[in-house]
C-alpha positions, -999 to 999 in steps of 0.1 A, spaced: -541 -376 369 -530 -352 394 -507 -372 421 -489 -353 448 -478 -387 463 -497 -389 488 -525 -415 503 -554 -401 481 -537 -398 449 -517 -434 451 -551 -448 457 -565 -433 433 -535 -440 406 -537 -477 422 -576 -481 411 -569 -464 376 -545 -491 369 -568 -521 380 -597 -504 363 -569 -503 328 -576 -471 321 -551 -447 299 -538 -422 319 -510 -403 329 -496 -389 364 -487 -348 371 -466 -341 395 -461 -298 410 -431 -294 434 -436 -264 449 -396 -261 461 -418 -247 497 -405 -281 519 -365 -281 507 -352 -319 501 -386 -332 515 -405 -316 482 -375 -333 459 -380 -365 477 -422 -363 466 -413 -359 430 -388 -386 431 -415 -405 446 -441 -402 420 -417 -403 394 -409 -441 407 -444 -447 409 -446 -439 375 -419 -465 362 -437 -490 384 -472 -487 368 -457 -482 334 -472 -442 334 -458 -413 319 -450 -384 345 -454 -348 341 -435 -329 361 -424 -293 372 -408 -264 394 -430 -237 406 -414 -202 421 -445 -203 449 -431 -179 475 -424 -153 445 -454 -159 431 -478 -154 462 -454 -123 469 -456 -108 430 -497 -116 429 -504 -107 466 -522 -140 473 -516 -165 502 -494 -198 495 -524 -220 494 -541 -197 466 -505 -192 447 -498 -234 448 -536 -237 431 -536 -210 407 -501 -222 394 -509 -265 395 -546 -257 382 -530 -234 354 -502 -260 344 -527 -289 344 -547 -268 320 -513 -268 298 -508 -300 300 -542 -315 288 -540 -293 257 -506 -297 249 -508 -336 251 -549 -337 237 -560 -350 277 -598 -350 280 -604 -344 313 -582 -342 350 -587 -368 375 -577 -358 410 -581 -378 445 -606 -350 467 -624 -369 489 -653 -365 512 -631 -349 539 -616 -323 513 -651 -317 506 -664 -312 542 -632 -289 550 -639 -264 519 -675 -262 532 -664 -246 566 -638 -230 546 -668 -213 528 -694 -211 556 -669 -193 577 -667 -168 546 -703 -160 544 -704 -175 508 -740 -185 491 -757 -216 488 -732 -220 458 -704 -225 481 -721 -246 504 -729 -269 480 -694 -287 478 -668 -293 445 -686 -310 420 -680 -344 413 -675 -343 373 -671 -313 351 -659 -307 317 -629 -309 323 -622 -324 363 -634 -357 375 -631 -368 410 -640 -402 416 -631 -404 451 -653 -378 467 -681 -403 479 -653 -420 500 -638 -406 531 -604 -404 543 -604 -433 567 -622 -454 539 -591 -448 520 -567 -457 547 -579 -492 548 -579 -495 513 -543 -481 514 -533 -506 538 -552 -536 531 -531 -529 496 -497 -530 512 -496 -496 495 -469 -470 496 -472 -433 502 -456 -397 512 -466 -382 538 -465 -344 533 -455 -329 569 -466 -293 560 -504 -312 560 -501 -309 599 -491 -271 604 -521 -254 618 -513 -222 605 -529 -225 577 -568 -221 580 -574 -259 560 -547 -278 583 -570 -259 612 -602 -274 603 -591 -306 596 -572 -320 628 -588 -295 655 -625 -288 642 -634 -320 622 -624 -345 649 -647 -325 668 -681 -326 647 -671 -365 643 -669 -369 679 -701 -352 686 -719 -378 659 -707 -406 648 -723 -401 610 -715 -372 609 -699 -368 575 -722 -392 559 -751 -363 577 -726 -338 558 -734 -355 525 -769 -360 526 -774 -324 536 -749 -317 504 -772 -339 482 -798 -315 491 -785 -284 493 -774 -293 454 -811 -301 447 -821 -268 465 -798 -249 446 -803 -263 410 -843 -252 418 -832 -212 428 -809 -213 397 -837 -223 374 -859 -193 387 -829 -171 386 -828 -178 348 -860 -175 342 -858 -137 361 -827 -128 340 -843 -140 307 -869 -112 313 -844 -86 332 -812 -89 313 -818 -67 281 -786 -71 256 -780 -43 237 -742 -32 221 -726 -57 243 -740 -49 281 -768 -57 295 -796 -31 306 -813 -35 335 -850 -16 350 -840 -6 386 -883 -8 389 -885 -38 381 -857 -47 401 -873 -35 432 -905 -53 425 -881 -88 436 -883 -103 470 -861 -109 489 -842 -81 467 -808 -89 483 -814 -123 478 -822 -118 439 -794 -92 437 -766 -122 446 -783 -147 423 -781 -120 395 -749 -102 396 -725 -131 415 -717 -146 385 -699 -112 368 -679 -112 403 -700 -87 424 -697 -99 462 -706 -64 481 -745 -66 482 -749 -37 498 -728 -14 476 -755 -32 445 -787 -28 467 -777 11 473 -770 13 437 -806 8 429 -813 46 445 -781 63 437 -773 94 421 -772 88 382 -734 79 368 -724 65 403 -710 27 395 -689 2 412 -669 -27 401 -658 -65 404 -627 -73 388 -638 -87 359 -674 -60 351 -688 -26 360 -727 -20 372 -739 20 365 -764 33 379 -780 55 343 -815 71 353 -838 42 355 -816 14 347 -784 -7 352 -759 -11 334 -736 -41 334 -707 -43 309 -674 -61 307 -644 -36 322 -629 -23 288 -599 -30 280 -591 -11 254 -603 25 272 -568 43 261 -557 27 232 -555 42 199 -558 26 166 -543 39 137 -555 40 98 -527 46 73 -537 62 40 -533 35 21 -560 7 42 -590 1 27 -609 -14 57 -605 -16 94 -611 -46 117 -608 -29 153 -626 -12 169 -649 -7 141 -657 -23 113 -652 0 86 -647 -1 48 -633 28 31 -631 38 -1 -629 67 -26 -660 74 -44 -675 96 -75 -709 111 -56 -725 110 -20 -746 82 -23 -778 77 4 -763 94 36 -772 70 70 -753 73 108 -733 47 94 -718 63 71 -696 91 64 -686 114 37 -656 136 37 -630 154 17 -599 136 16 -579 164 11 -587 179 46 -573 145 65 -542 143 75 -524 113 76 -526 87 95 -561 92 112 -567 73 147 -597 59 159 -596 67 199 -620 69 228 -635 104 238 -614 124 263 -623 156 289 -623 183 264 -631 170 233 -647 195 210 -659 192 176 -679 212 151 -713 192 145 -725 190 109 -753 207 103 -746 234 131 -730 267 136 -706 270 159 -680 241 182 -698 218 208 -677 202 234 -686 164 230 -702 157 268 -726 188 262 -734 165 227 -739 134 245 -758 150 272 -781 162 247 -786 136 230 -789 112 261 -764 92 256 -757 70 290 -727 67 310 -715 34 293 -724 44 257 -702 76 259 -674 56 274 -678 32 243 -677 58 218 -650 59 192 -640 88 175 -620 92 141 -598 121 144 -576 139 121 -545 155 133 -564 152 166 -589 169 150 -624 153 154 -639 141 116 -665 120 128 -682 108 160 -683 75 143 -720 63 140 -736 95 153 -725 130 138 -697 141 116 -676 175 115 -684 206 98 -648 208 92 -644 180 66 -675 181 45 -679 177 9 -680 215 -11 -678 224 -44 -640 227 -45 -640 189 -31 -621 166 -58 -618 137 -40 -649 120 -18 -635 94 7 -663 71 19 -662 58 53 -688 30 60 -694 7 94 -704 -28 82 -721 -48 111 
C-alpha cells in the first residue's frame, strides 16, 4: 500500500488493518520539503511498527530528475513512485497496489484533463481496480474521510506543499472546487453520476472502434496497413481518427487528418510509433530501434538470431532456389559479413542483370513502400552488397564453375 502519511492513506492503512488483510506500507521521500519530508517518513515508518507492517522506503533525486527528463515536479515525483512501486511488487511477489485517491482526487484530474482538451478517455476518471492498482477509496470524498479520521482519534501529516497554488492541482483544489461545491450542494456526487456515465458512454464508442479496426487495421511484417478510402468513408473522420491512432500516442489530429491527402512518403510521429502516408494507404509501425545498428556474422556461426533468422551452412549443389534463400561462393566473402539497414547510396549488382543498380531506383521499381525499404536488411561483404536479404542477390558472388565451396544462406520463419 502506498502511504505518504497523510489523512487518505492512514485511513486507508487503518481500514486494511480492521479488514486483516496482508499488506505492506511504501513510503517515497522526495527530499523537495527539507526536515518536513524526513519527518513524513519517520512518520510512516512509526505507523508501521504500530500496525505490525513492513515499510518500504526510499530517497528520490526529484529536482535532478525533473531537470535531467525535462518534466515538471509533479510528473518527475509520479514517474519515479509509480516506477519504484512497480519494483517493489515484483521484487517482493505483491499482487496488486493499493493507494488512498479519492472522489476529490478524482474530480481534480478531470479538470486537470478538461482544461487539456483530452477525450472522453480522460474525462472518464482513474479507474477504480486494474491489474495491478486498486483504489478502494474513490467512492468516498475528502470530507467523508475527515470524519472518519477523526471519529477514529486518528493521526496524520499534513503535507504543507498540498496548499501552494502554484502548482495547477493545489489550484483547482482550494480555489476552483470550493467553488463548483458552493454553487451545488451535490455537486461531486453530480460529478460521479455523470462519471458513471461517461464510463458507460465510452465502453459503447470503444466497442465500435474495435469493431472498425478489426476491418481497417491490416497486419502485415509487423505494421499495420491502413486504406486512406476507406478511411474517409468514417464520420465524424476526426472523431474516428482519435479513437484509432490515440492509443500508439498520436495527439495532433490535424497533422493525421492532413495525412490522409498528403504527398506520398510524408509521415509524422508520436514518441512511441510513426504513420506514412504510402500511395493509398497508412502505414503505422513501431519507431525502430535498431535503424543503425549493425550485426555481425563471424565465419565460423552457423545460424543467426537477429535481425534475421537465418541458417547457414555449406552445401554440395544448389538445391530449389526461393527469395528465401541464397546461394553464394564462399570464397568471394570476406570475413566477417554484417547484416545492416540500407543507406543513401547503396549500390549493388542485381542477379540476373547487366550492369550496377543503386538500391532506391530497385525498390522504386519494384514498389516497395516507405516503411518496407526502411526495414530492409542487407548482408554485405566487405561493405559490399551479397544479398538484399529476401528479395535479390548480387551478381558479384554467384555460383560459377570455378566455385568449390557453396555457402547456403536460408531465412527460417
Amino acid at each position: 500500500m502506498a502511504c505518504s502519511g497523510g489523512i487518505d492513506s492512514v485511513v486507508l492503512a487503518h481500514l486494511c488493518v480492521n479488514a486483516n488483510l496482508d499488506f505492506e506500507l511504501a513510503h517515497c521521500n522526495f527530499k523537495l520539503r527539507g526536515e518536513e519530508s524526513d519527518k513524513d517518513e519517520e512518520f510512516v515508518l512509526n505507523l508501521g511498527l504500530g500496525i505490525s507492517k513492513k515499510v518500504h522506503t526510499t530517497n528520490f533525486k526529484t529536482v535532478s530528475y525533473s531537470s535531467l527528463n525535462k518534466v515538471s515536479i509533479q510528473v518527475a515525483a509520479r514517474e519515479l513512485r509509480y516506477d519504484w512501486f512497480a519494483k517493489i511488487q515484483q521484487e517482493n511477489g505483491i499482487k496488486y497496489l493499493v493507494t488512498a485517491h479519492h472522489a476529490d482526487d478524482d474530480l481534480e484530474t478531470f479538470i486537470i484533463n478538461l482544461s487539456r482538451g483530452s477525450g472522453i478517455d480522460g474525462l472518464k476518471g482513474m479507474p477504480y481496480n486494474t491489474d495491478v492498482i486498486k483504489r478502494p477509496l474513490l467512492p468516498f470524498s475528502q470530507d467523508q474521510i475527515m470524519v472518519y479520521a477523526q471519529t477514529n482519534m486518528l493521526e496524520w501529516r499534513e503535507d504543507k506543499s498540498n496548499e501552494d497554488t502554484k502548482y495547477l492541482r493545489n489550484k483547482i483544489r482550494h480555489q476552483i472546487i470550493p467553488l463548483l461545491k458552493e454553487l451545488h450542494p451535490t455537486f461531486l456526487d453530480n460529478f460521479k453520476n455523470s462519471q458513471y456515465y461517461l464510463e458507460q458512454t465510452a465502453a459503447i464508442a470503444n466497442n465500435a472502434l474495435s469493431e472498425v479496426k478489426r476491418n481497417l487495421f491490416l497486419s502485415e511484417n509487423n505494421r499495420y496497413k491502413i486504406s486512406i478510402d476507406k478511411l474517409k468513408e468514417l464520420n465524424p473522420l476526426k472523431g474516428y481518427l482519435h479513437g484509432l491512432f490515440k492509443d500508439y500516442g498520436f495527439t495532433e489530429w490535424e497533422n493525421v487528418a492532413g495525412l490522409l491527402d498528403a504527398m506520398s512518403g510524408k509521415e509524422i510521429h508520436s514518441k512511441t510509433h510513426r504513420l506514412v502516408k504510402s500511395r493509398d494507404y497508412l502505414l503505422l509501425t513501431a519507431i525502430e530501434e535498431m535503424q543503425n545498428k549493425e550485426f555481425v556474422v563471424e565465419e565460423s556461426v552457423e545460424a543467426t538470431k537477429e535481425p534475421v533468422v537465418m541458417a547457414i551452412s555449406l552445401v554440395e549443389s544448389i538445391e530449389e532456389r526461393s527469395l528465401n534463400t541464397l546461394y553464394v561462393d564462399k570464397e568471394t566473402l570476406k570475413y566477417p559479413l554484417t547484416i545492416r539497414k540500407w543507406k543513401k547510396g547503396d549500390y549493388f549488382y542485381p542477379f540476373g542483370m547487366q550492369g550496377k543498380k543503386k538500391l532506391s531506383k530497385f525498390f522504386k521499381d519494384e514498389k516497395i513502400d516507405v516503411l518496407s525499404k526502411e526495414n530492409q536488411w542487407l548482408l554485405c561483404s566487405d561493405n559490399q552488397i551479397v544479398w538484399v536479404i529476401g528479395k535479390r542477390a548480387d551478381n558479384r558472388f554467384k555460383i560459377t564453375s570455378e566455385t568449390k565451396h557453396i555457402l547456403k544462406f536460408e531465412i527460417k520463419e
